[in-house]
N, C-alpha and C positions, 0 to 999 in steps of 0.2 A: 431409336434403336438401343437397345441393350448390351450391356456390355459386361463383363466379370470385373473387376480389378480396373486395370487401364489397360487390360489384354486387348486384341480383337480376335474373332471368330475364330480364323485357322491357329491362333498362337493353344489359344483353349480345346481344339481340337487335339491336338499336336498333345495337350496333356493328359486325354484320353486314351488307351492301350487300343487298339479293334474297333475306334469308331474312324470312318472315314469322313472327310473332308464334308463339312454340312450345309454348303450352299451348291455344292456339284453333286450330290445324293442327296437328294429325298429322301427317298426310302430309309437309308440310316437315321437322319434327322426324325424322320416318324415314330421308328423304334424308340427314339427316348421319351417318348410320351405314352408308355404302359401302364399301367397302373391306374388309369383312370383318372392323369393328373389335366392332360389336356388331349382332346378328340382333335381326330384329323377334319380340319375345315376344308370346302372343296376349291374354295375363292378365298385362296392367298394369294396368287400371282396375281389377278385383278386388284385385290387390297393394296399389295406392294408396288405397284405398276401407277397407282390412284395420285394422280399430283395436289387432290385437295380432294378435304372431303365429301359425302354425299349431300343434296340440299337438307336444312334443316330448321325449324322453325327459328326465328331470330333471337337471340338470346337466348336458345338452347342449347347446351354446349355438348359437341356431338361424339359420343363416345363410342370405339368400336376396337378389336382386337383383330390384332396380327400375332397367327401361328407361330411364323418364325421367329417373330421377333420374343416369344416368349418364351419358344425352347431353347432357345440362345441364351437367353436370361437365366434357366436353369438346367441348362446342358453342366456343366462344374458341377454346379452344388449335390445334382443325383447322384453323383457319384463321389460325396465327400459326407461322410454320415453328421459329422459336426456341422457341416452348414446347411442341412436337410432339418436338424434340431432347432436351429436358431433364426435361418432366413427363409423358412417355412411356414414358421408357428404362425396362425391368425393369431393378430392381434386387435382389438376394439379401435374402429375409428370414428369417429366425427365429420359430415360432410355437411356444411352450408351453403345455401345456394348465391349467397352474395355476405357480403363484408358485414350487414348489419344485423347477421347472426340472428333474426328471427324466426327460422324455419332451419332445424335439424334433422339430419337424419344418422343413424348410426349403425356401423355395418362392420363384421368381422373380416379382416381379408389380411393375406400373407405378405411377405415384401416383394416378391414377385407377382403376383396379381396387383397388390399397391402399381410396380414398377408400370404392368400392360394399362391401367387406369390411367394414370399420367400420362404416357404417350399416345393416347388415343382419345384422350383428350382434346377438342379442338372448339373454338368460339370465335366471333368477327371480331371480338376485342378485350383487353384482360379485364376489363372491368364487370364484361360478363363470363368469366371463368370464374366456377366454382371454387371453394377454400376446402381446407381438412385441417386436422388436428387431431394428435395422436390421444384422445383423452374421451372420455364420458362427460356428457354434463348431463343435469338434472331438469328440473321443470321451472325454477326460481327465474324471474325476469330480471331488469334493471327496469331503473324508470323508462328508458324507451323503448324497452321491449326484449332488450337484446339476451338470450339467453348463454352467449360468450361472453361469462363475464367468470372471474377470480373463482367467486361465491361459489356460483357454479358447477364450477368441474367438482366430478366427484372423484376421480380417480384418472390416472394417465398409465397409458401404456407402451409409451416410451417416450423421446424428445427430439423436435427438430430446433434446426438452426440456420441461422442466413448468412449469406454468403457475397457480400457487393464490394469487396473493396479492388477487383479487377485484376489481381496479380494468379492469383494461385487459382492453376487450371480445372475444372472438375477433373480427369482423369488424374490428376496431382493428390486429388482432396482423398479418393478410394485410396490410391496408395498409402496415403498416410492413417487411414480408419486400418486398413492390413496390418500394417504398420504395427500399428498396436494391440492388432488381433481383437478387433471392432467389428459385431460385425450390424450392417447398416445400407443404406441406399443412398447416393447423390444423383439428385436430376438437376437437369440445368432451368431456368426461366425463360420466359419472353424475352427479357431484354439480354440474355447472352450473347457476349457478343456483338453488340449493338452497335453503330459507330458513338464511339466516346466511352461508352460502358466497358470493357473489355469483358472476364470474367463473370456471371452473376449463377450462382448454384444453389441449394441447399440439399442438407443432410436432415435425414431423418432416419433413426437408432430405437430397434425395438429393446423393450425392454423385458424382463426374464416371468415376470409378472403382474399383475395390475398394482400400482404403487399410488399412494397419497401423493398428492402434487405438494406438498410442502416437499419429496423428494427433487422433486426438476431442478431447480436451482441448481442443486449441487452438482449433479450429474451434466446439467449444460457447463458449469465451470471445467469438468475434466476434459470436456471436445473442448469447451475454448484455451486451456491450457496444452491442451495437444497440439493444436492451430497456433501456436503462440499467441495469444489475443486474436486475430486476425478476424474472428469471427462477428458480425453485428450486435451492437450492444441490444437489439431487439429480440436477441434469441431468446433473454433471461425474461421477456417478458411471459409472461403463466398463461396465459390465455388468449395469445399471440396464434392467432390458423395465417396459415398461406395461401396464394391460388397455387392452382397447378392446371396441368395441360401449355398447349399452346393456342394461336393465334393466325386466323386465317392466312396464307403466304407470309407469316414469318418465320422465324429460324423453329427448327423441329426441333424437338424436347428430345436429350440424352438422358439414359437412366443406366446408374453403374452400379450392379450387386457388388455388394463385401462380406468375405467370410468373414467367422471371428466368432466371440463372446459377447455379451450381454455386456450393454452400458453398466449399467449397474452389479454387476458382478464384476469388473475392470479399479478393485480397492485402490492397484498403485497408480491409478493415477489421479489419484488424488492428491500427492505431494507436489506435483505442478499445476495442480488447478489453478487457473484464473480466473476473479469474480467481473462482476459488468463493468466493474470501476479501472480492469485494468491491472490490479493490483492481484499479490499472493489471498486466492480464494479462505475468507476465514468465514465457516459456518453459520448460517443468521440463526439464534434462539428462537423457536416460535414457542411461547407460552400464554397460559390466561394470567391474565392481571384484573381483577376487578371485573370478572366475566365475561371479559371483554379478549381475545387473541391476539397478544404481540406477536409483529415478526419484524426482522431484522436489529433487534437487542441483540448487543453485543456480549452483556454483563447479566448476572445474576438482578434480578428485580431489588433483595438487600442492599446491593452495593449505587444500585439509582437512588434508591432512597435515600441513603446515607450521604451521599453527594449533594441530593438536594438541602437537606436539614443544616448542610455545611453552608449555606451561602445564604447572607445578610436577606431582610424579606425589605428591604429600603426603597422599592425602585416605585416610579408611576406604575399607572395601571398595565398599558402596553408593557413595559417591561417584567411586569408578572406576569400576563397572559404568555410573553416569548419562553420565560421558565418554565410556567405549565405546558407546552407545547415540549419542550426538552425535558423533562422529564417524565411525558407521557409516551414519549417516542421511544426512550432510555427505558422502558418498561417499568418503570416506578409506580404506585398503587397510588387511588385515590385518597385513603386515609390521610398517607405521609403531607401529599399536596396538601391536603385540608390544614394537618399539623400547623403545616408551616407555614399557611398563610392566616391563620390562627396570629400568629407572630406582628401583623400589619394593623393600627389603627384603626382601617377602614374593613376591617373584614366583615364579609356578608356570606351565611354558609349560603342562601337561595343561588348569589350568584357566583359563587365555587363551583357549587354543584354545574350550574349553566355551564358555565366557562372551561370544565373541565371536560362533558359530553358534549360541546358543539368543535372542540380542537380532533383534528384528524391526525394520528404520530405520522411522521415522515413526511408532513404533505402544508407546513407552515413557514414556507416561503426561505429556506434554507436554513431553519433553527430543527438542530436533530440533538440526538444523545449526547456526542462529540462535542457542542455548546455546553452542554451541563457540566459533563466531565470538567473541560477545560477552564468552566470558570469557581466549580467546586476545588481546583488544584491551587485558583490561584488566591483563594481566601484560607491553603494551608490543609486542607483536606489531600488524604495520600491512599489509593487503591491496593493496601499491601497484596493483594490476589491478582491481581495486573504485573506488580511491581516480579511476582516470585514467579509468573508464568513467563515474562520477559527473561529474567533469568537463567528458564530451564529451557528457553527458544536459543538462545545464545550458540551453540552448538552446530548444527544442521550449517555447512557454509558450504562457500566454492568449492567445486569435484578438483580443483587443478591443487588448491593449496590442500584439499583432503591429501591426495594424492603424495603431495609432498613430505605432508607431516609424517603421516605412514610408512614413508621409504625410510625416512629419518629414526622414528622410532623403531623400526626393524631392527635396521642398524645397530641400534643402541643395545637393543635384548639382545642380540646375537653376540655382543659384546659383554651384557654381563651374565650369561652363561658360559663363556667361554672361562671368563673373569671371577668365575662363584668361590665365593668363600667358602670354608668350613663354618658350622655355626658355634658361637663361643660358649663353651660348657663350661660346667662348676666341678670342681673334685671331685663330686663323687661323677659326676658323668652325664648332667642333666642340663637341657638347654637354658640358658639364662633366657631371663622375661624381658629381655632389653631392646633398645631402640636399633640398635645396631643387628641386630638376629631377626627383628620386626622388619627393617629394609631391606635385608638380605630374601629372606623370604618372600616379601613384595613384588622383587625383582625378579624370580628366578623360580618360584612355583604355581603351579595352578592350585586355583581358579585365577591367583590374583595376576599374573607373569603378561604384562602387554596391556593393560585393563584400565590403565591411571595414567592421564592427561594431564596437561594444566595450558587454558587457554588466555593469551597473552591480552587481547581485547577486552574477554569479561573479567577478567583476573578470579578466575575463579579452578576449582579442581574437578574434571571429569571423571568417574567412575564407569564404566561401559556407554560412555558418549554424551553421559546424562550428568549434569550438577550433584557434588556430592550431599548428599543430607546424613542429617541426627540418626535415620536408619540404617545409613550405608554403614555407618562409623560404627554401631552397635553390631552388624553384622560382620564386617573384616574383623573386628575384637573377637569375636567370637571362634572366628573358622581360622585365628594366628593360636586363638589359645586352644582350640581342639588338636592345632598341628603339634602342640608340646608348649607351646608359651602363656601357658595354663594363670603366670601371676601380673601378664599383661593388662596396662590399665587403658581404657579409653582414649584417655590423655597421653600416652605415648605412642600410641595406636596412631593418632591423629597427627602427631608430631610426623612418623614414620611415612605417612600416606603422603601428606603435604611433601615431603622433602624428596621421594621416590617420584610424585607426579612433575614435580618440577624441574627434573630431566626429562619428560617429556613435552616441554613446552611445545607449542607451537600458536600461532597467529594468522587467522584465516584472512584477514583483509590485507596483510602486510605481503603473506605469502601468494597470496591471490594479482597486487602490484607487482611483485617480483617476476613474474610468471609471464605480463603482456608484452610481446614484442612490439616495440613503438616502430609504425609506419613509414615514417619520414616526413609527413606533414604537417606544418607550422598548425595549429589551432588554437594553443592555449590562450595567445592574446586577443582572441575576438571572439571565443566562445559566448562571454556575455552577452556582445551583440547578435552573433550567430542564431543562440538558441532563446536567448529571454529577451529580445528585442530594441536590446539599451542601444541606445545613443553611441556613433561611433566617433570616439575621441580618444585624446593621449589618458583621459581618468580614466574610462570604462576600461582601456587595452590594461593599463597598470595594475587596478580591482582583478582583472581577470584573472591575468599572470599572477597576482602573488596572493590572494586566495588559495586558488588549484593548491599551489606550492607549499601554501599553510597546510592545506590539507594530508596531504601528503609527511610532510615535516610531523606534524603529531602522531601520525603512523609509525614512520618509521623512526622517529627519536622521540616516545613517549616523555610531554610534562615538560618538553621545546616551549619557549615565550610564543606566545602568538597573542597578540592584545585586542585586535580588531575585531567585530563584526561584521559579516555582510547583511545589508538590509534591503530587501527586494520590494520594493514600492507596485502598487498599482491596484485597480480597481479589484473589489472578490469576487473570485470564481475564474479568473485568466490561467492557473498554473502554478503559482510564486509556493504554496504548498507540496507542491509536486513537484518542483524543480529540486527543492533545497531533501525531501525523498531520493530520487532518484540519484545523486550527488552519492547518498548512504551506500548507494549498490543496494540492499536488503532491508526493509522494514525492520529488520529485528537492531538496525546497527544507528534508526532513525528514531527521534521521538521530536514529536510536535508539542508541546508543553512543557513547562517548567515546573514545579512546584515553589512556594516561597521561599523567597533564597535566603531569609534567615535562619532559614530550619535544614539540617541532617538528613532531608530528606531530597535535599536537591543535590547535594554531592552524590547522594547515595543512585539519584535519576539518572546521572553519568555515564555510570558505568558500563561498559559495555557498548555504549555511542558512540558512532562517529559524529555525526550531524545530529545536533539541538537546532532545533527553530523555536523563537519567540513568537509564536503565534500573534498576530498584530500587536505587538511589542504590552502585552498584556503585565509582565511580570516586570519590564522596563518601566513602566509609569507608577507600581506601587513603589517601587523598592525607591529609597534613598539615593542622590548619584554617589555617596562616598561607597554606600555597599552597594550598589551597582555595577560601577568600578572596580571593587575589588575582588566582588566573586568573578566576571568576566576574563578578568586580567590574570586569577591563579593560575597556578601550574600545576598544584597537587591537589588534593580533597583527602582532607581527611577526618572522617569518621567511625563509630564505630556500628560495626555490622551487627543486623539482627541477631539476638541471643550472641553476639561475642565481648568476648572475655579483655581484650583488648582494643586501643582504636590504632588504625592500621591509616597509613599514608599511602595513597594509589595516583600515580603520573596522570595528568590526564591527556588521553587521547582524541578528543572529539573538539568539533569548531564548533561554531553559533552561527545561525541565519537570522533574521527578522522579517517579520512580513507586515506591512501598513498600507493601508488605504487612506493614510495622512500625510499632506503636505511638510504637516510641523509636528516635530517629536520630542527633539534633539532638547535637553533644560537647560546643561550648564556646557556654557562655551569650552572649556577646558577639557571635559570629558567628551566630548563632542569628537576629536580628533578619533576616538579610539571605532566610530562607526562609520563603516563606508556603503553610503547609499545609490542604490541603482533604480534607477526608474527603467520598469519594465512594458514593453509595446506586445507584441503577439508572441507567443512564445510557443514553441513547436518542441513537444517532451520526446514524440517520437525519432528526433533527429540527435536529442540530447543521448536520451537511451542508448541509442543507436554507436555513437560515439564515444560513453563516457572511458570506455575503455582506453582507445587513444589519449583524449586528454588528459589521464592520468599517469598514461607511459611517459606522455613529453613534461610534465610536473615532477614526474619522478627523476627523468634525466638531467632535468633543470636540478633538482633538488643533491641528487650527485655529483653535479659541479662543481657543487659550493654555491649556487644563487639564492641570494636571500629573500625574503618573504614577506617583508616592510619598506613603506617608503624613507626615503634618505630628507634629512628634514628642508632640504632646496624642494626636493618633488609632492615632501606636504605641501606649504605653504604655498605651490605654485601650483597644484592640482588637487589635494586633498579641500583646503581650508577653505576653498570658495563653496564648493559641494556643502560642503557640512553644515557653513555660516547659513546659507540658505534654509537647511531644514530648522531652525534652531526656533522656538515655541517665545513666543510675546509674553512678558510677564505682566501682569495688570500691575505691579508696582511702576513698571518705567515710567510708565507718563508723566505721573506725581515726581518723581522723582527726578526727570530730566527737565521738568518745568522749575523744580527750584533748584537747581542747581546754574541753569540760565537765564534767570532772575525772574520769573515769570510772578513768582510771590512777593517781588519788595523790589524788581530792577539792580539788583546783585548780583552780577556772573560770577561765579564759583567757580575758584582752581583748585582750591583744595577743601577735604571736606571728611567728616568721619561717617562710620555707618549708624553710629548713635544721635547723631546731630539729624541725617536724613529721617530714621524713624520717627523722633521728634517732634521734627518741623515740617517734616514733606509730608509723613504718613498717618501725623496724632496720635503715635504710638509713644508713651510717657515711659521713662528709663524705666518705672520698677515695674512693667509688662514685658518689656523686651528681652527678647530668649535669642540663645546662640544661634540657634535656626534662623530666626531674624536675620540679622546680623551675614551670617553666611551667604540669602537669598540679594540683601542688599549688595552683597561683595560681587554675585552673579551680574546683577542688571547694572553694577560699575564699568564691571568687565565689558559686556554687549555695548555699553557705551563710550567706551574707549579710555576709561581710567585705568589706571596704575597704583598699586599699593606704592607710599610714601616710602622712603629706605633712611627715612629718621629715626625711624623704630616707636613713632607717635600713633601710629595704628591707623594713621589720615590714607586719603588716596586723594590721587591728582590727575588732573587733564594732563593727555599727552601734549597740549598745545593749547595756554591759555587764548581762546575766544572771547572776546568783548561783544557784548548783545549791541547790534546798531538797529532800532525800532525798525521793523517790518522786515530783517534780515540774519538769517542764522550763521 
């Protein structure tokens, strides 16, 4: 049966003026079928009366209409002219008679004839129920025949989506298509309802006109954004048909009209789209590349290439083929490939060419564009057109701390118009060109009066919501000196802007904490375990609690010490990327890579982060531990900004994650302290999601007490240092070296000994080869073996406990 909304019958009557009640009149109920939309049938009551349907050949799926049920379905819409436009219009469908899509048919029909199709619908099993798809295909096969395939379609004219996760009820689902003034059909399945199943529906959204199916995507992201995720990541699939109908004495098929608009006319909501991944929907590029159609590049084809040209061509063959694979996926061109494999000893153009037409993009075993980028970052290569679009996303935050800043800044205008100066004139009577006549006006006239921000996270100045630029500057210069400040220069213009914005500060992630009433529920110290699966003990509760706490702390006290990192262990593909995301609140406040930390351009990555992840501790293994150490351990960065004139000091705001798929990482024992590792089991993001808000309010309360954020050095040494010791990486020197130091070369146990003597004699390394580095690496695998620097000031080290070798005992 058919239903409006999540109305029933008499409630939609009841919205009718002069129609009477339509299951106790007939006769009115006939009336709304003038116009030659639907004829009076003489055998409804029989139909409706019918507990199953009539016989039918086996595997035919037996299709018939009910009157009622379909003047019900358009009793509303007749009399609402917008939904007569919209859930009227024929639109093009696709009908195949079974899953393997070799036999089509395609047929024009309305969302209410669709709606009477589906419930009249009936077969012994779903497996012989027919499918649809809102789309054209062509005449093009697959190899087994199947003409549902991508290639295929030639056009779509509108998009469904599925519905299995059992919570949200179809009459639930129309509401929310109303909702947004959607307008659309949800019928329910065979297994609605089922025992175990609860729930199972789909929607299907005509659309305003026949559209290329490179549109679907997008337009499935704004139902699944609507749904908040909720919807099956199968919806996004392009060539994805459903069955419909029902299922001899099973549950009967619901179908619920919705007024509204066209999917694709519905622009806002596109600001909460969500793509299949889950995440804030960002638009896939579909271009040619080498004649060939990328889709789902992220980046301009220039900027794949130039990433790839960035990274060494040194690797085995396997690991050039995983390149060509991310940089074909990255939508990079075959020339550049060739280029740069040009670069390798063994180059063969026969088998480039091969190698490059047999890789399929997106489909080589988990190496996508995201591979290339990340490892073009970390040989020093930097995406300035990433970096400036990051930037100018900084903006768009939480509705509650908008909300805040806005009352704030109100405030503030209202204060200095009340508060307005005179402007400071010259003797004869004419406005001086000055910084102070330049603020005053900022403040207190339009265009500019309310207009200049300045956000405390990106450290940077807003302009009507947007980063300022070299244009904005040129244009406030312009409309200060058309007001009268005719010999203002740029440069004081600029001076003016910055100092007027920043009384309007405001902090969307700080304001956004300030904001969440905490519950009363302990979580903070189990959260690890709770949501990433660690290990429940006194280390994991400690990690938890003062993590959170760090996090928090750099928030709200920008450029606070926090030394440590967390490093989230476990096999790839569990979460540990996602978690240390989700943590951010917003993509825009997260970044998954670093660039080389000897260069300007990893402070400059900073900004505007909360959460860095060292992606499998990629930039941890190149860097040095002394400057490993010390960029980790800042508190400021300071550089100087593109095109600026000065370099500028910025607190930093943001923690570190790590993520490995290795047991051993950790070089030097002494630096070691400064990372705290967690080994990760199943990890449930939707529960983390779900809560991070809480865990944040009781970090924040903690962090208001006064609790601090680091362990006390009893709770290192007796919870930190075992954890650590354990990750810490085998140096191929120790053997040699713990073998002559225990007489293994002459029967001489060694209590004391220099790092010169060992290179020497343990390693064959002759004094005038041996470099500080040396030396340093010796002083590590001293340490791991329980020596001590001498405090003779002889430069020797010493066993904590001279050992005498007794043959065949240590």
């Amino acid at each position: 049966m058919t239903d409006v909304g999540s109305s029933h019958y008499p409630a939609i009557l009841e919205r009718l003026p002069g129609i009477p009640n339509f299951i106790s009149n007939r006769q009115a109920s006939s009336r709304l079928s003038d116009g030659g939309m639907h004829s009076h049938v003489s055998n409804d009551v029989e139909y409706l009366n019918r507990k199953s349907p009539p016989p039918s050949d086996k595997g035919q799926a037996f299709i018939s209409l009910s009157t009622y049920e379909k003047k019900a379905s358009v009793m509303f819409h007749r009399y609402n002219q917008k939904s007569s436009e919209n859930t009227e219009k024929y639109i093009e469908i696709s009908i195949f008679d079974n899953e393997s899509g070799t036999r089509v048919r395609q047929k024009k029909v309305s969302l209410p004839a669709l709606a009477d199709m589906i419930e009249t619908t009936v077969a012994q099993a779903k497996s012989e129920l027919p499918l649809f798809k809102l789309a054209s295909f062509g005449r093009d096969r697959s190899n087994k025949g199947s003409l549902r395939t991508n290639a295929n379609m030639i056009e779509i004219s509108g998009i469904e989506a599925d519905y299995d996760a059992g919570k949200i009820p179809p009459n639930r689902a129309a509401d929310i298509l109303a909702d947004a003034n959607i307008a659309g059909l949800i019928y329910t399945t065979p297994s609605h309802r089922q025992p175990g199943k609860g729930n199972r529906w789909r929607a299907l959204l005509p659309c305003s006109r026949p559209l290329d199916p490179k549109e679907r995507e997008r337009l499935v992201a704004r139902l699944q954004g609507r749904f908040q995720g909720a919807l099956a990541a199968e919806s996004f699939t392009q060539s994805q048909a459903y069955y419909f109908g029902s299922v001899e004495d099973g549950t009967p098929v619901r179908t619920y009209l919705v007024d509204g608009d066209y999917i694709d006319r519905a622009d806002d909501l596109d600001e909460g789209a969500i793509g299949r991944d889950g995440r804030p929907y960002q638009e896939r590029r579909e271009r040619q590349v080498d004649g060939r159609e990328v889709t789902g590049a992220t980046r301009p084809q220039h900027v794949a290439d130039a990433a790839l040209m960035a990274i060494p061509n040194e690797g085995s063959r396997d690991w050039w083929r995983d390149r060509a694979a991310a940089h074909k996926a990255a939508g990079g061109s075959f020339e550049v490939f060739d280029e740069w494999s040009r670069r390798h000893q063994s180059y063969s153009k026969r088998h480039t060419r091969e190698t490059w037409e047999s890789l399929e993009a997106e489909k080589e075993g988990g190496i996508t564009e995201r591979s290339l980028y990340r490892e073009a970052e970390q040989h020093g290569w930097h995406d300035a057109e990433k970096e400036a679009e990051h930037q100018a996303d900084i903006l768009a935050d939480f509705q509650a701390a908008q909300s805040t800043a806005e009352e704030r800044a109100t405030a503030l205008i209202k204060r200095h118009l009340r508060n307005s100066q005179p402007y400071l004139k010259s003797a004869n009577g004419r406005m001086l060109s000055n910084i102070a006549n330049a603020m005053e006006m900022l403040r207190t006239e339009k265009p500019f009066v309310g207009n200049f921000r300045f956000n405390e996270i990106g450290e940077n100045v807003l302009y009507h919501g947007r980063p300022l630029a070299d244009r904005h500057i040129a244009e406030i210069t312009e409309r200060l000196q058309r007001k009268g400040l005719n010999q203002l220069s740029e440069a004081v213009a600029y001076s003016a802007i910055k100092t007027v914005a920043s009384e309007f500060k405001f902090h969307p992630v700080r304001d956004h904490l300030n904001s969440v009433e905490h519950d009363g529920r302990r979580r903070l110290d189990n959260w690890l375990t709770r949501y990433v699966g660690a290990e429940d003990n006194d280390y994991t509760a400690a990690v938890s609690r003062y993590f959170l706490i760090s996090m928090v702390a750099r928030i709200m006290r920008p450029g606070c010490k926090v030394d440590h990192t967390l490093i989230l262990e476990g096999r790839q593909g569990i979460g540990k990327s996602t978690v240390a995301e989700i943590l951010a609140y917003q993509p825009k406040y997260f970044a998954d890579s670093l660039p080389d930390l000897g260069s300007k351009d990893a402070a400059i990555h900073l900004r505007g982060r909360w959460v860095v992840e060292i992606a499998e501790l990629e930039a941890m293994r190149k860097a040095e531990a002394t400057e490993l150490k010390a960029f980790l351990t800042r508190t400021t960065d300071k550089f100087r900004e593109p095109y600026g004139k000065t370099e500028i000091e910025v607190p930093r705001q943001n923690v570190f994650i790590g993520s490995t798929n290795s047991d051993a990482y950790l070089k030097d024992p002494t630096g070691a302290r400064r990372f705290w590792p967690i080994r990760c089991g199943k990890i449930d993001t939707d529960a983390l999601r779900r809560d991070r808000d809480q865990l944040f309010a009781e970090a924040l309360a903690a962090f208001n007490a006064g609790e601090q954020w680091w362990p006390n050095k009893e709770t290192e040494n007796r919870l930190f240092a075992v954890e650590q010791a354990s990750r810490l990486e085998s140096d191929i020197w120790e053997e040699p070296i713990a073998a002559y130091l225990d007489g293994d070369f002459d029967d001489d146990v060694r209590d004391r000994v220099t790092a010169s003597e060992l290179l020497e004699f343990a390693l064959n390394k002759s004094v005038s080869h041996q470099t500080q580095s040396d030396k340093l690496r010796v002083a590590s695998v001293l340490k791991t073996l329980g020596w001590h620097p001498s405090n003779s000031g002889d430069r020797a080290w010493r066993r904590n406990a001279i050992i005498k070798k007794v043959r065949g005992i240590r």
